[in-house]
PDB file of N, CA, C and O in Angstrom, chain B, residues numbered from 101:
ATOM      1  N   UNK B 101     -12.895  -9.798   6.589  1.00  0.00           N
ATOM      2  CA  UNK B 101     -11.908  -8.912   7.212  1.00  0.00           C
ATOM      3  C   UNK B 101     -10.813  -8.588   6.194  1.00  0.00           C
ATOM      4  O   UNK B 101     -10.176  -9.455   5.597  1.00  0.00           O
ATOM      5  N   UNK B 102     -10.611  -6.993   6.014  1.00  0.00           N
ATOM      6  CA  UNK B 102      -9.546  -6.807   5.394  1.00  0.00           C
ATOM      7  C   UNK B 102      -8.127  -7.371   5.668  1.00  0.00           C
ATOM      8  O   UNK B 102      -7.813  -7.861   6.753  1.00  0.00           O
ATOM      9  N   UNK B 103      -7.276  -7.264   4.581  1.00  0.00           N
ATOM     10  CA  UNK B 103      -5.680  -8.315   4.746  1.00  0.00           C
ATOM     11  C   UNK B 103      -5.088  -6.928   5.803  1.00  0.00           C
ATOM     12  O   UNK B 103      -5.631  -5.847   6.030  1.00  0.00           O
ATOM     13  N   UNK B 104      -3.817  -7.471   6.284  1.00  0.00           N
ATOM     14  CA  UNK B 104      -3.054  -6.585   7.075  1.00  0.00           C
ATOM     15  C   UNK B 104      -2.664  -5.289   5.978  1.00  0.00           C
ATOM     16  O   UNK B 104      -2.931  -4.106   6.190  1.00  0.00           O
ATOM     17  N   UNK B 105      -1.793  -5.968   4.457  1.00  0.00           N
ATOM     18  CA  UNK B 105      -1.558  -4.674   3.988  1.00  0.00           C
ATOM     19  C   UNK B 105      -2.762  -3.664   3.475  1.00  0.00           C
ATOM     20  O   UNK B 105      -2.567  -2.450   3.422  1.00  0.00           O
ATOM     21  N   UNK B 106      -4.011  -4.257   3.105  1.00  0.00           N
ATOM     22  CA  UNK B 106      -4.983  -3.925   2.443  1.00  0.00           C
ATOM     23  C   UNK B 106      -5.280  -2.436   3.863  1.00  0.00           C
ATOM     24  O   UNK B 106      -5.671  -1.317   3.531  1.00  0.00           O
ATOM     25  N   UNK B 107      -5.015  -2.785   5.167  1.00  0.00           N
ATOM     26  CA  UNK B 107      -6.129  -1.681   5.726  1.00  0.00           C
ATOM     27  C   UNK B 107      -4.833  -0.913   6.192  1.00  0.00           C
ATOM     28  O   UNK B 107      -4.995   0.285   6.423  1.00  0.00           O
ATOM     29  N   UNK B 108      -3.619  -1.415   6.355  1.00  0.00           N
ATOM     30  CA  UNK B 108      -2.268  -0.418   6.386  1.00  0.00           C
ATOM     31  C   UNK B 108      -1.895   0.882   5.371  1.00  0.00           C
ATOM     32  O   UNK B 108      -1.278   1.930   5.563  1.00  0.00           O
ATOM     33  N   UNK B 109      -2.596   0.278   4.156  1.00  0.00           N
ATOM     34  CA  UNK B 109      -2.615   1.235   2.550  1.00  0.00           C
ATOM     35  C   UNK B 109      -4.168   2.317   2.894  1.00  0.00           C
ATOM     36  O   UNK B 109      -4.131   3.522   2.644  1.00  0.00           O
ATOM     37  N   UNK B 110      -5.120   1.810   3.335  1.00  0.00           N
ATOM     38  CA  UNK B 110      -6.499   2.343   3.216  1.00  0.00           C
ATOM     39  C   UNK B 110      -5.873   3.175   4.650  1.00  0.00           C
ATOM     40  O   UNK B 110      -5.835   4.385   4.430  1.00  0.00           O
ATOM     41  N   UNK B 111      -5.498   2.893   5.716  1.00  0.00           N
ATOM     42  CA  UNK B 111      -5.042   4.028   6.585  1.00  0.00           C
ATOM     43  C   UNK B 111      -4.000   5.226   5.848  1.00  0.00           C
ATOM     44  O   UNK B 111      -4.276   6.424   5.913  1.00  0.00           O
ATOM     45  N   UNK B 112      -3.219   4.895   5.401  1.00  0.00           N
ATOM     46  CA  UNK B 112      -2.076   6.333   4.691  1.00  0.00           C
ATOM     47  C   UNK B 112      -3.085   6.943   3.638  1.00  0.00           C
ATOM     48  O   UNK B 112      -2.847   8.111   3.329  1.00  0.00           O
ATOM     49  N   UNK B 113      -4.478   6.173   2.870  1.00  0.00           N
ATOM     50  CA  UNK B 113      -5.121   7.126   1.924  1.00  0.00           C
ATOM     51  C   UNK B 113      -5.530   8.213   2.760  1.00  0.00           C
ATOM     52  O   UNK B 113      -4.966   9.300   2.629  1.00  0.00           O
ATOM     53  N   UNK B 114      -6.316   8.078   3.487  1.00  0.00           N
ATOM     54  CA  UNK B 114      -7.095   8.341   4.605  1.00  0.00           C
ATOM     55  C   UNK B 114      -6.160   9.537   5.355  1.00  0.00           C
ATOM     56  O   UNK B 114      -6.264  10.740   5.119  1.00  0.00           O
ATOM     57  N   UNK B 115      -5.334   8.993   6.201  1.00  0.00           N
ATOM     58  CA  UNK B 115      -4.733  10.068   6.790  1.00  0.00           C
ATOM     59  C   UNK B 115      -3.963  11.387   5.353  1.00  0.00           C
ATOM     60  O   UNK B 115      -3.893  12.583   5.637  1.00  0.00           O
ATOM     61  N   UNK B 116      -3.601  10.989   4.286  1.00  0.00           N
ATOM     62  CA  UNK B 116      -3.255  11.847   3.448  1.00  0.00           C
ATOM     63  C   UNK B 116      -4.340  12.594   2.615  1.00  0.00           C
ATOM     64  O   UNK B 116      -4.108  13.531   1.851  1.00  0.00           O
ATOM     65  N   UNK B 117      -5.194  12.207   2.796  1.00  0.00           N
ATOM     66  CA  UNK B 117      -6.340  12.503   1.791  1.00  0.00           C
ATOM     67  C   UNK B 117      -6.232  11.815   0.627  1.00  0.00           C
ATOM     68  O   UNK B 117      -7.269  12.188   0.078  1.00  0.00           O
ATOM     69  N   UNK B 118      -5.905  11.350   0.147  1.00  0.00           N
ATOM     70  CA  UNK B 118      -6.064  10.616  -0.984  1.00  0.00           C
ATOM     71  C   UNK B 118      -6.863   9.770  -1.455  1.00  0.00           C
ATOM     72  O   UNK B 118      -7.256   8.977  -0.599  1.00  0.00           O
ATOM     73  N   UNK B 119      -7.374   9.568  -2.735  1.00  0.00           N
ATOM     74  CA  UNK B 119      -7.882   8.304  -3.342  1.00  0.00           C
ATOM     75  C   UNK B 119      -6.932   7.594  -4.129  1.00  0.00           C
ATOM     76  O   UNK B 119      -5.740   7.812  -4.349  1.00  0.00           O
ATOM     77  N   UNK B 120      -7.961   6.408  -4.629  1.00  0.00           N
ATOM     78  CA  UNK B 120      -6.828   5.061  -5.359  1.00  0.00           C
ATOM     79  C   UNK B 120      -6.690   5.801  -6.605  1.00  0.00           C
ATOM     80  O   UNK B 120      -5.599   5.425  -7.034  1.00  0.00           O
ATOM     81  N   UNK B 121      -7.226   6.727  -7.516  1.00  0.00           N
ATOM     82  CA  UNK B 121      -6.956   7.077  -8.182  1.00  0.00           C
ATOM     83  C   UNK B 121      -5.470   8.036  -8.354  1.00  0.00           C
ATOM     84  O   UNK B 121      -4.796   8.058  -9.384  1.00  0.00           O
ATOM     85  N   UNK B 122      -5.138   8.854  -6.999  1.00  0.00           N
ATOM     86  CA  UNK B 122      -4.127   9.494  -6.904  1.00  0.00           C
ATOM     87  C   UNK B 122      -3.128   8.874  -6.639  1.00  0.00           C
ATOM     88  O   UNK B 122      -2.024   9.386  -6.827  1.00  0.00           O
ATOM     89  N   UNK B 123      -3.286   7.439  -6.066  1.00  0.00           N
ATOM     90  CA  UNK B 123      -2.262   6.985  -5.923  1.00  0.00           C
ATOM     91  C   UNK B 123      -1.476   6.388  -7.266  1.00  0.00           C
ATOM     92  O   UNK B 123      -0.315   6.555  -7.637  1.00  0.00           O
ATOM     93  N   UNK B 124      -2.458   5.706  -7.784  1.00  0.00           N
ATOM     94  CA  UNK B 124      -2.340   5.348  -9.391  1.00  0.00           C
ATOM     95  C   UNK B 124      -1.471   6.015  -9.940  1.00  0.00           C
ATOM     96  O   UNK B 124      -0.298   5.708 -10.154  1.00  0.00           O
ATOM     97  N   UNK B 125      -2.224   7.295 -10.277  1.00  0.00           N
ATOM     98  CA  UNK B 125      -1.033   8.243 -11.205  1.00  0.00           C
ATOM     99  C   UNK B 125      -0.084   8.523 -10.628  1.00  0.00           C
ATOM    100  O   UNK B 125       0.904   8.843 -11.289  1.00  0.00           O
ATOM    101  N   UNK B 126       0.003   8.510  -8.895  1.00  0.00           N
ATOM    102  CA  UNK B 126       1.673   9.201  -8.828  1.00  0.00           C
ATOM    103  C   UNK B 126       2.691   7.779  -8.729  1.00  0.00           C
ATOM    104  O   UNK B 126       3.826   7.765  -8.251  1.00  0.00           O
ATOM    105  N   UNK B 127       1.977   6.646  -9.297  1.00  0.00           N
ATOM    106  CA  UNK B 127       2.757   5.588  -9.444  1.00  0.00           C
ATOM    107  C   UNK B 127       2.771   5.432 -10.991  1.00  0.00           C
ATOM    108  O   UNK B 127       3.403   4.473 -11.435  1.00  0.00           O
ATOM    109  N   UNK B 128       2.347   5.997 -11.580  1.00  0.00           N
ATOM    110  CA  UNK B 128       2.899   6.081 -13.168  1.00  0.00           C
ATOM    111  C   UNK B 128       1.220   6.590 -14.070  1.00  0.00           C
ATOM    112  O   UNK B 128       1.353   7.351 -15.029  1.00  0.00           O
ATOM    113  N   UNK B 129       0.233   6.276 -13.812  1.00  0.00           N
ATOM    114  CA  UNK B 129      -0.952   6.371 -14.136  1.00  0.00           C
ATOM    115  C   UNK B 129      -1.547   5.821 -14.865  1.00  0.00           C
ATOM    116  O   UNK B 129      -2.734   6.027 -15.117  1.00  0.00           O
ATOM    117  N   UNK B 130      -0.643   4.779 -15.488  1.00  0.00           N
ATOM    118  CA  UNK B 130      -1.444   3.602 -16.365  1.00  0.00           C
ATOM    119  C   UNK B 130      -2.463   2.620 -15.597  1.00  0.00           C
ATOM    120  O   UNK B 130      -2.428   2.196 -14.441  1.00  0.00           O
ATOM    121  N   UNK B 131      -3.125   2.466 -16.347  1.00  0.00           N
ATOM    122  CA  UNK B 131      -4.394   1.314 -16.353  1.00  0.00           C
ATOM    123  C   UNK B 131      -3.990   0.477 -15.160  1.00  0.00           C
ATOM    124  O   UNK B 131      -4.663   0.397 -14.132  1.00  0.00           O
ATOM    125  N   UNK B 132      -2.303  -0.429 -15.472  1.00  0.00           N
ATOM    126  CA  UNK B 132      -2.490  -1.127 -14.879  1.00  0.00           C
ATOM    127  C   UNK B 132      -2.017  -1.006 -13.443  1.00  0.00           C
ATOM    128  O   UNK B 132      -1.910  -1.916 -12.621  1.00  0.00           O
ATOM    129  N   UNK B 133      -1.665   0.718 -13.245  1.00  0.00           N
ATOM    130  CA  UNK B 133      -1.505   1.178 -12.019  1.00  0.00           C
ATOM    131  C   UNK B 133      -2.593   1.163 -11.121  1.00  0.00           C
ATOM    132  O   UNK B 133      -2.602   0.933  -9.912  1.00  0.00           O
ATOM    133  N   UNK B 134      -3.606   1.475 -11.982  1.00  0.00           N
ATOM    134  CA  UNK B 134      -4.952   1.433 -10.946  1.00  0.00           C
ATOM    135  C   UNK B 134      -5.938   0.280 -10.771  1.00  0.00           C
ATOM    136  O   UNK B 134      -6.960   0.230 -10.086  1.00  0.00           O
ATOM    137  N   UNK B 135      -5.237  -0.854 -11.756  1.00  0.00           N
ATOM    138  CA  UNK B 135      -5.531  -1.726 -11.467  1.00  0.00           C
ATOM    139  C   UNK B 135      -5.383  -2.147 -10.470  1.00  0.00           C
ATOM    140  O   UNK B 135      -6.365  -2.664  -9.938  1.00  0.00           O
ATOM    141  N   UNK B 136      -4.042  -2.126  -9.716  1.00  0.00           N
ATOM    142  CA  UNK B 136      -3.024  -2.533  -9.033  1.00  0.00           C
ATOM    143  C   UNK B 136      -3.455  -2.086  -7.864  1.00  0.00           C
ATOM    144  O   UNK B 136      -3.115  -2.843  -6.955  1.00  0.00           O
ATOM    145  N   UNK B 137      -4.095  -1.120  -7.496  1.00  0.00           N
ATOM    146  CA  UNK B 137      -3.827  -0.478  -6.593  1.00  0.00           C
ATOM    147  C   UNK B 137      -5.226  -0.721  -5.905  1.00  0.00           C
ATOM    148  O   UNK B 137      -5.602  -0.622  -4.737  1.00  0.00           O
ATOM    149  N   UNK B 138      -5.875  -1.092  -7.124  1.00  0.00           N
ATOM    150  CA  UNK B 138      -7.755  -1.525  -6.498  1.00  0.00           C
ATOM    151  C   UNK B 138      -7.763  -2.964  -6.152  1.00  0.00           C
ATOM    152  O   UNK B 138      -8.790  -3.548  -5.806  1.00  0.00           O
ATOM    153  N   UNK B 139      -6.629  -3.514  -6.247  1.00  0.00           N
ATOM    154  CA  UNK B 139      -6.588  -5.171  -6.202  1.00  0.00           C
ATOM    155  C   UNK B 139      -5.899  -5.260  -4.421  1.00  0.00           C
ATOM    156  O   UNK B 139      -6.101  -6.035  -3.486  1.00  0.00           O
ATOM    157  N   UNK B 140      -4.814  -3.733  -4.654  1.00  0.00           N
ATOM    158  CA  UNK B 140      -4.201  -4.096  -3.145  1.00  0.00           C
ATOM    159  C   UNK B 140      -5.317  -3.442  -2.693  1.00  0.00           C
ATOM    160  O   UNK B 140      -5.664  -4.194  -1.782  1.00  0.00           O
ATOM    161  N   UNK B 141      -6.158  -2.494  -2.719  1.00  0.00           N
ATOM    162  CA  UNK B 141      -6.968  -2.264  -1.085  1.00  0.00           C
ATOM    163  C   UNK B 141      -8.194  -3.337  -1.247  1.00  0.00           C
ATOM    164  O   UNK B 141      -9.165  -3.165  -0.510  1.00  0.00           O
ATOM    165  N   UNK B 142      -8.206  -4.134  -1.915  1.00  0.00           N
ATOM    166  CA  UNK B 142      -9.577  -5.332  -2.037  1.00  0.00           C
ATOM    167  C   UNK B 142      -8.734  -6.299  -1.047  1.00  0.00           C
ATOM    168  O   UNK B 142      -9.408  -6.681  -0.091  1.00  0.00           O
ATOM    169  N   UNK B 143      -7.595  -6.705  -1.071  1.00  0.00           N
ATOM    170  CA  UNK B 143      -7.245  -7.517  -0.493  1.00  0.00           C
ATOM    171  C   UNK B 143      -6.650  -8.528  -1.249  1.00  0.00           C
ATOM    172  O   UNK B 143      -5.653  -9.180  -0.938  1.00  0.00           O
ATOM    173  N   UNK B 144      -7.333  -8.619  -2.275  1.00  0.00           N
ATOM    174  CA  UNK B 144      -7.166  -9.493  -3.582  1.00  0.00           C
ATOM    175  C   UNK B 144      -5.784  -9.797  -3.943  1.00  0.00           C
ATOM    176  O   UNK B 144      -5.525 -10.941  -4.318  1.00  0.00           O
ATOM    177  N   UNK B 145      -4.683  -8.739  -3.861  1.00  0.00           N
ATOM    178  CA  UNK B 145      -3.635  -9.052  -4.225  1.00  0.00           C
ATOM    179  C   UNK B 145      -2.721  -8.124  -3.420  1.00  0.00           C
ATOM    180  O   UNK B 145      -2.966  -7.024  -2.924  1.00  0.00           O
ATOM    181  N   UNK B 146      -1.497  -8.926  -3.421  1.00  0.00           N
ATOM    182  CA  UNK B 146      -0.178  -7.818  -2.655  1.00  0.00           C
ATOM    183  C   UNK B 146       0.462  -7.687  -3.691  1.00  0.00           C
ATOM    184  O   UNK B 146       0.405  -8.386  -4.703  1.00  0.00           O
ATOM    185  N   UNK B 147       1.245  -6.577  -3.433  1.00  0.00           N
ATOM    186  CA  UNK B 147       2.416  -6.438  -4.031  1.00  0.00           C
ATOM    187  C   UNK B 147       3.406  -6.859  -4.351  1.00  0.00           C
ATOM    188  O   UNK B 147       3.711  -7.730  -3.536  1.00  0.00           O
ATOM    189  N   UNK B 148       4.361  -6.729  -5.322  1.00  0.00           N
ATOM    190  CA  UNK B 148       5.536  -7.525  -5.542  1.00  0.00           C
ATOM    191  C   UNK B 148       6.476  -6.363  -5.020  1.00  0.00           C
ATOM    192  O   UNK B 148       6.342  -5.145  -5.141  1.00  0.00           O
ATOM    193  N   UNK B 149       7.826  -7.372  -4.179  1.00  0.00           N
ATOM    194  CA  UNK B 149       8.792  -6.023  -3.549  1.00  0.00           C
ATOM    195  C   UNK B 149       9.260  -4.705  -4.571  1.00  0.00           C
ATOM    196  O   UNK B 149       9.544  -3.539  -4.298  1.00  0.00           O
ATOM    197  N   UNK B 150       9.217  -5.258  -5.531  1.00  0.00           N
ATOM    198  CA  UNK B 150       9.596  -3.725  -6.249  1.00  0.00           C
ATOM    199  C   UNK B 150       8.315  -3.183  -6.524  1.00  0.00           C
ATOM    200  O   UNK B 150       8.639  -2.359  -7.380  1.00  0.00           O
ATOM    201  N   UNK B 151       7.254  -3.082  -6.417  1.00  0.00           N
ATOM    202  CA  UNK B 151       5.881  -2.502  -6.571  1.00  0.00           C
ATOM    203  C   UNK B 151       5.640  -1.905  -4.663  1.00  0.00           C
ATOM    204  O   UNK B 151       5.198  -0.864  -4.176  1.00  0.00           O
ATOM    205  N   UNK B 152       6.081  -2.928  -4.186  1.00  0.00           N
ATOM    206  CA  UNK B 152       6.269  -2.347  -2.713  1.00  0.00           C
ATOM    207  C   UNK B 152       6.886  -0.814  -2.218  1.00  0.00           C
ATOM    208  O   UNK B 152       6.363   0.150  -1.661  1.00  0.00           O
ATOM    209  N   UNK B 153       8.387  -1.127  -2.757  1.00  0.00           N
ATOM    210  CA  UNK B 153       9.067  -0.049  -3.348  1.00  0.00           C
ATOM    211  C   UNK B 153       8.418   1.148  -3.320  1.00  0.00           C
ATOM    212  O   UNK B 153       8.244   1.968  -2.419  1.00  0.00           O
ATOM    213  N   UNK B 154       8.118   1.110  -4.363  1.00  0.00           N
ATOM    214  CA  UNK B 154       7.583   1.932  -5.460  1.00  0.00           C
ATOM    215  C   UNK B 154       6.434   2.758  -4.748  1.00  0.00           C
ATOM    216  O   UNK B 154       6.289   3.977  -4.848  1.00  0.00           O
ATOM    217  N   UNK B 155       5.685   1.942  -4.055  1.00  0.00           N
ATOM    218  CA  UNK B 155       4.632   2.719  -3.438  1.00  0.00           C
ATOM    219  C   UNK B 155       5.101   3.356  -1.753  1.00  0.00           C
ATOM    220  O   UNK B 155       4.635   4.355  -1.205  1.00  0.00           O
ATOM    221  N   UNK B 156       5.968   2.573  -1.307  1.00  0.00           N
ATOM    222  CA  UNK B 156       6.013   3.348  -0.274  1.00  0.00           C
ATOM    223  C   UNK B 156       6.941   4.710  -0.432  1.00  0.00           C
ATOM    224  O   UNK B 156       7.047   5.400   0.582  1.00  0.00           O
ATOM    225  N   UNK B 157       7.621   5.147  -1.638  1.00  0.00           N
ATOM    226  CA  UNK B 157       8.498   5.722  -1.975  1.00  0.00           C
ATOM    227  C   UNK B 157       7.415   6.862  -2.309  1.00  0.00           C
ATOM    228  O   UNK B 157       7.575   8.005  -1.882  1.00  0.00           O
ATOM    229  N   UNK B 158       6.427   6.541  -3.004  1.00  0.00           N
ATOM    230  CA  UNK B 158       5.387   7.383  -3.819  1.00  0.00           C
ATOM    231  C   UNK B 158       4.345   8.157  -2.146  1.00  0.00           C
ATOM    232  O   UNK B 158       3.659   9.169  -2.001  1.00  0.00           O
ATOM    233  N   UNK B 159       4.710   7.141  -1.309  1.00  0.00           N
ATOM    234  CA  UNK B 159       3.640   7.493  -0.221  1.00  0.00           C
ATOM    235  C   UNK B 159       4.728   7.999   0.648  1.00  0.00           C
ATOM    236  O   UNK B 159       4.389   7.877   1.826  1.00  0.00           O
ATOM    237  N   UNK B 160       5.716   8.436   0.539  1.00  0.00           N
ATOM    238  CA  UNK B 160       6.500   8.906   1.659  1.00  0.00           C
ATOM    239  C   UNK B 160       6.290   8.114   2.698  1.00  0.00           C
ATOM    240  O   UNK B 160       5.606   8.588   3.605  1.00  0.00           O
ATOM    241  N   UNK B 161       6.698   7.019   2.815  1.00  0.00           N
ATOM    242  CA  UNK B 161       6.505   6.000   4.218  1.00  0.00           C
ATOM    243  C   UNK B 161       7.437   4.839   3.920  1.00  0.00           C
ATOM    244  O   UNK B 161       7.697   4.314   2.837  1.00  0.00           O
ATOM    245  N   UNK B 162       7.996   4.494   5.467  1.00  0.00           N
ATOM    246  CA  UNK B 162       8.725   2.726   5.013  1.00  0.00           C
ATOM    247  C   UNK B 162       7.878   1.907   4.540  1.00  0.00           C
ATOM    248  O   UNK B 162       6.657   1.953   4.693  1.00  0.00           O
ATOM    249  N   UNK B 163       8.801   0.739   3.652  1.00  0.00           N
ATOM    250  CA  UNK B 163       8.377  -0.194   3.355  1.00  0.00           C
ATOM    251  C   UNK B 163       7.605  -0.982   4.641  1.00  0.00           C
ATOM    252  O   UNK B 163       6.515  -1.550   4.703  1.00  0.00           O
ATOM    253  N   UNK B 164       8.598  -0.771   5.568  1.00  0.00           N
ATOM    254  CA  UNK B 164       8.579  -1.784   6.534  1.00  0.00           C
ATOM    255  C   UNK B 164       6.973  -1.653   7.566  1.00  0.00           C
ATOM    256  O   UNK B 164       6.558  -2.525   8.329  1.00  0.00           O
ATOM    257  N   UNK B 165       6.259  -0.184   7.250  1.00  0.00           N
ATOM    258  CA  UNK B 165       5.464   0.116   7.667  1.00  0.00           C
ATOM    259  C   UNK B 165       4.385  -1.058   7.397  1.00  0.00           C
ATOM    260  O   UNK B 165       3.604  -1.530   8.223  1.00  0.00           O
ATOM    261  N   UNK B 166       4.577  -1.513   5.653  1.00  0.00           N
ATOM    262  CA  UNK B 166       3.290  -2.167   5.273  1.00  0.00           C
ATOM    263  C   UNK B 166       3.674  -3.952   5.605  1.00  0.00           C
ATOM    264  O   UNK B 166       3.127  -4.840   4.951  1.00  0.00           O
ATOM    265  N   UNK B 167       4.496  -4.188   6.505  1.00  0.00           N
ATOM    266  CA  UNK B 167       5.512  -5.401   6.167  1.00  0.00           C
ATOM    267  C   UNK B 167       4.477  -6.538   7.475  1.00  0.00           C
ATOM    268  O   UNK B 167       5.101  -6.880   8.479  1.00  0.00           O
ATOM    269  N   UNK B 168       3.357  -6.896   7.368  1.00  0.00           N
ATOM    270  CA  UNK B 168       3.028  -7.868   8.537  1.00  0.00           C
ATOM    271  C   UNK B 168       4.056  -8.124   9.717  1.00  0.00           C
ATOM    272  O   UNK B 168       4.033  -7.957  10.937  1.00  0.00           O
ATOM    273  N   UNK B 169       4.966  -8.607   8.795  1.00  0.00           N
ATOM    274  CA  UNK B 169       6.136  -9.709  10.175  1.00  0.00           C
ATOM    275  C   UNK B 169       6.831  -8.087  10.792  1.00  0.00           C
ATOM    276  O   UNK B 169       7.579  -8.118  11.770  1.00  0.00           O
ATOM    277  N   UNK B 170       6.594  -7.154  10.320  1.00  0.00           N
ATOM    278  CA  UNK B 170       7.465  -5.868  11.107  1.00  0.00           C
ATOM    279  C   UNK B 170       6.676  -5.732  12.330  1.00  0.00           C
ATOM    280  O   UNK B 170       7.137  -5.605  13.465  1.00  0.00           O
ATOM    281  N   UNK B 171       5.326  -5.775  11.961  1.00  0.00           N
ATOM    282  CA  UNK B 171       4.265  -5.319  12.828  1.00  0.00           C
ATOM    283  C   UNK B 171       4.326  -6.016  14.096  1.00  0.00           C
ATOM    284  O   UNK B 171       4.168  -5.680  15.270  1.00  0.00           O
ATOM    285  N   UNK B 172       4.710  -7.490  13.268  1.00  0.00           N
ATOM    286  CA  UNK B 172       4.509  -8.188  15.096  1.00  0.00           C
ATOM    287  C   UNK B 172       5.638  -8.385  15.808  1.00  0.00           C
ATOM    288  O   UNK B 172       5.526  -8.678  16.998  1.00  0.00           O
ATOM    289  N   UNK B 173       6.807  -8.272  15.267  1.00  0.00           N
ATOM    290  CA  UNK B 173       8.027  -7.674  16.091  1.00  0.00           C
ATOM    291  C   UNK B 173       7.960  -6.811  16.953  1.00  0.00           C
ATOM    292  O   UNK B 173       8.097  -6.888  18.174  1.00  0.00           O
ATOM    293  N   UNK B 174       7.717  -5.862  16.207  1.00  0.00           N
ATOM    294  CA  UNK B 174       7.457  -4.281  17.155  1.00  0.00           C
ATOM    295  C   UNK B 174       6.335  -4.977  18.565  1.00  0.00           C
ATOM    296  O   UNK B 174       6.980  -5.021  19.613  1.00  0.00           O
ATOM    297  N   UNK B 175       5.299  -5.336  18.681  1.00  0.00           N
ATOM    298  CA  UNK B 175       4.874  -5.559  19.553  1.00  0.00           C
ATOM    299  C   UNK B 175       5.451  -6.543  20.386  1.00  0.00           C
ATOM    300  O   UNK B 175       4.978  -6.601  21.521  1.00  0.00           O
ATOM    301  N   UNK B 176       6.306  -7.287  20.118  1.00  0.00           N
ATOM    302  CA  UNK B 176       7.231  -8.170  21.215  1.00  0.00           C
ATOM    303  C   UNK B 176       8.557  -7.688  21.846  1.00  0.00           C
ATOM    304  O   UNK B 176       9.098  -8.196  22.828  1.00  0.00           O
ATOM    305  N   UNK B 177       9.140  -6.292  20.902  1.00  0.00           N
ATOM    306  CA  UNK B 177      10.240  -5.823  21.418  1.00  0.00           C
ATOM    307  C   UNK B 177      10.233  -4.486  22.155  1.00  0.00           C
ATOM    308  O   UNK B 177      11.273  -4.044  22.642  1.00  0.00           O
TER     309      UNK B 177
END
């Protein structure tokens, strides 16, 4: 089973059209952008808050969108 942020990121590709490649470059387009970015939809790895940042800024969306503990708030309040 995919991680919470892993299928939160694979939903905004999806609804935007996008691939990991586009996301890559509009996060700078180096190597280790797309490294990065194939590690978060594997599951393999999260983000660090300023890489968090960075992508939800790049994806037009809150942080708080990709944030687990936001998610399960919202359903108790």
């Amino acid at each position: 089973m995919t991680q919470p942020f892993a299928r939160r990121l694979r939903n905004i590709l999806i609804r935007e059209r996008l691939n990991p490649a586009d996301v890559a470059r509009r996060l700078g387009g180096g190597h280790k952008d797309e490294v990065a970015v194939s590690n978060w939809l594997s599951g393999r790895n999260e983000p660090t808050l300023r890489n968090l940042l960075r992508l939800s800024t790049t994806l037009k969306t809150s942080p708080f969108y990709f944030l687990f503990f936001f998610s399960l708030l919202r359903k108790f309040v």
